[in-house]
N, C-alpha and C positions, 0 to 999 in steps of 0.2 A: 663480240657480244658486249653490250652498253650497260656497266650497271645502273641502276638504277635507285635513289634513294630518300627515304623520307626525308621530309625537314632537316635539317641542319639544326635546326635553332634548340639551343641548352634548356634542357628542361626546367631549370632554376627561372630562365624569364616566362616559360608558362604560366597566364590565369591564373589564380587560388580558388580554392570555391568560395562560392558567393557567402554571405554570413547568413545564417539561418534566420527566418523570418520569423517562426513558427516552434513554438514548445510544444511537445508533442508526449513525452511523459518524463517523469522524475522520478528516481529511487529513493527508496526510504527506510530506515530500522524502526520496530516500534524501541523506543524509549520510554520509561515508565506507562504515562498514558499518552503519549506524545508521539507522534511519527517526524523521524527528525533525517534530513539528508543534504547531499547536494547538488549543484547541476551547474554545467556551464551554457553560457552562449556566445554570440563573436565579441559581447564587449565586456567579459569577467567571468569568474565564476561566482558562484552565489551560494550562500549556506539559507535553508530554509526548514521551521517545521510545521507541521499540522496538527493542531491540537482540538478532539474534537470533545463537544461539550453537551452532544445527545445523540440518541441513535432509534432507527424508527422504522418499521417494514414500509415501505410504499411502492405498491404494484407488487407484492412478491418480494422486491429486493431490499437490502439492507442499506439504507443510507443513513448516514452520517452529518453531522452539522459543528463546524466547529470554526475558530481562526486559521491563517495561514500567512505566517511571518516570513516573509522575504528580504535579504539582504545581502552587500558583500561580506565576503568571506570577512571574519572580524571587526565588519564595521556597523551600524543600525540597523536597524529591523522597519520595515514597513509593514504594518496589518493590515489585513485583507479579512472584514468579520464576515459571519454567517456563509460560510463554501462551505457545499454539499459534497458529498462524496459518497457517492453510487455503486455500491460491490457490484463489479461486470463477473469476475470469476477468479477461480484459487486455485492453487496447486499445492498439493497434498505436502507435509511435509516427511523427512526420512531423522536417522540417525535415532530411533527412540520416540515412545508416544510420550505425552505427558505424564508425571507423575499420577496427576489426579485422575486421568483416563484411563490408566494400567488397575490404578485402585479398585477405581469402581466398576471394573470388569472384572476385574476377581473376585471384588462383594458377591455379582452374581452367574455365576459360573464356575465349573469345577473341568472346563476341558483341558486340551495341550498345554504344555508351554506356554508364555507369550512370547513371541519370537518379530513380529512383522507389524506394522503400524499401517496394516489395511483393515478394509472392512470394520468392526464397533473399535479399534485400537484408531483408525485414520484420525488425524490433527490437520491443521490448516499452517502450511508453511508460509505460504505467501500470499496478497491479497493484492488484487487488479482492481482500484477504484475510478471511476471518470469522474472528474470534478468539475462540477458547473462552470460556465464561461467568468472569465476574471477581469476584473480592470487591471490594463499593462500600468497604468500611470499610479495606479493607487499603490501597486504593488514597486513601485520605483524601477519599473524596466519597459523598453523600448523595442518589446517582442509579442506575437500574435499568443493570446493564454487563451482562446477559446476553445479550447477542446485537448485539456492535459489529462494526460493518465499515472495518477501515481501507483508507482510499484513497491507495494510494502513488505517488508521482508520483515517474519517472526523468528527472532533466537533470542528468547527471552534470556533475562541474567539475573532477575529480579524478583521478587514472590510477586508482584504485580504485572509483571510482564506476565509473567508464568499461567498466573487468574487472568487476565485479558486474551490466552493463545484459546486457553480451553473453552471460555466464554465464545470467542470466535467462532470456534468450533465446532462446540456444541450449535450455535446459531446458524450457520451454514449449513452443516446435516439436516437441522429441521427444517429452513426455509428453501433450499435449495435441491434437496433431494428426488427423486422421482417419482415420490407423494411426498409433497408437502403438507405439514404439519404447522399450521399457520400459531395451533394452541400452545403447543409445545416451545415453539418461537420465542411467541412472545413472553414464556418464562424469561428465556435466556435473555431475552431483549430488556427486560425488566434488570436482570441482575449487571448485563453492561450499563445502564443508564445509570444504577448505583454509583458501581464502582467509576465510572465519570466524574460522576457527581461528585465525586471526594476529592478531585482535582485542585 
């Protein structure tokens, strides 16, 4: 019997994969009022933030209008002004609601325990944005930016992190719920464009 055998050839002189054409999404922490992260691709890695500087329903959804600074890790920043950022969807967060959401659930209620951060306790852990198409060259990179999604993660640290999850929050429940509350909204909407504004 004849064995028979794949290739011979050392996997070390194998192909590599090709270098990515194409950004496709980026993670993020909120920082004060800042979404700040970073990303790599085949030629560096890159430290960038998104700082947004108004916030507005359009079509139902929360979009966002701010800068988006790009650069090597350490080195200059290239701006990118006026990038939208489109809340597509959020994932609830765990570990504890907010202070100020436990409060004001106890203002009005006298039931359980609070134990669980579903239902009037639920907060906004994370946030799915699609951010409008981008000039590669403005932004000082040699990669496809039309269609990135940044992933922003809430663990606030900050009294203004803190006021921005609940803000979120709050705004989410009302504009995205399974009646929308477009009036209610745009309280919240009002009170993030403040606190932006203080930027």
């Amino acid at each position: 019997m004849q064995n028979t055998f794949l290739s011979e050839e050392p996997a070390r002189n194998a192909p590599g994969p090709k270098p990515a054409k194409k950004l496709y999404s980026i993670p993020a922490l909120l920082r004060d009022r800042t979404f700040a992260g970073q990303f790599e691709t085949s030629t560096g890695s890159y430290e960038f933030t998104y700082a947004p500087h108004s916030a507005r329903l359009s079509k139902g959804k929360l979009e966002l209008t701010g800068s988006l600074n790009i650069g090597a890790a350490g080195g200059a920043k290239h701006e990118v002004r006026n990038v939208r950022a489109t809340l597509a969807a959020t994932q609830g967060g765990i570990y504890g609601a907010p202070a100020a959401i436990v409060a004001r659930l106890r203002s009005t209620t006298s039931s359980l325990p609070i134990t669980e951060s579903t239902g009037p306790l639920g907060f906004v852990g994370v946030m799915y944005f699609r951010l409008s198409p981008i000039n590669a060259s403005a932004a000082g990179l040699n990669i496809d930016l039309s269609s990135v999604q940044l992933n922003a993660r809430l663990a606030p640290l900050s009294d203004t992190e803190r006021e921005m999850q609940v803000i979120f929050s709050d705004l989410v429940a009302a504009a995205y719920g399974p009646q929308p509350n477009l009036s209610e909204a745009g309280r919240h909407l009002t009170a993030l464009n403040r606190l932006l504004g203080q930027a």
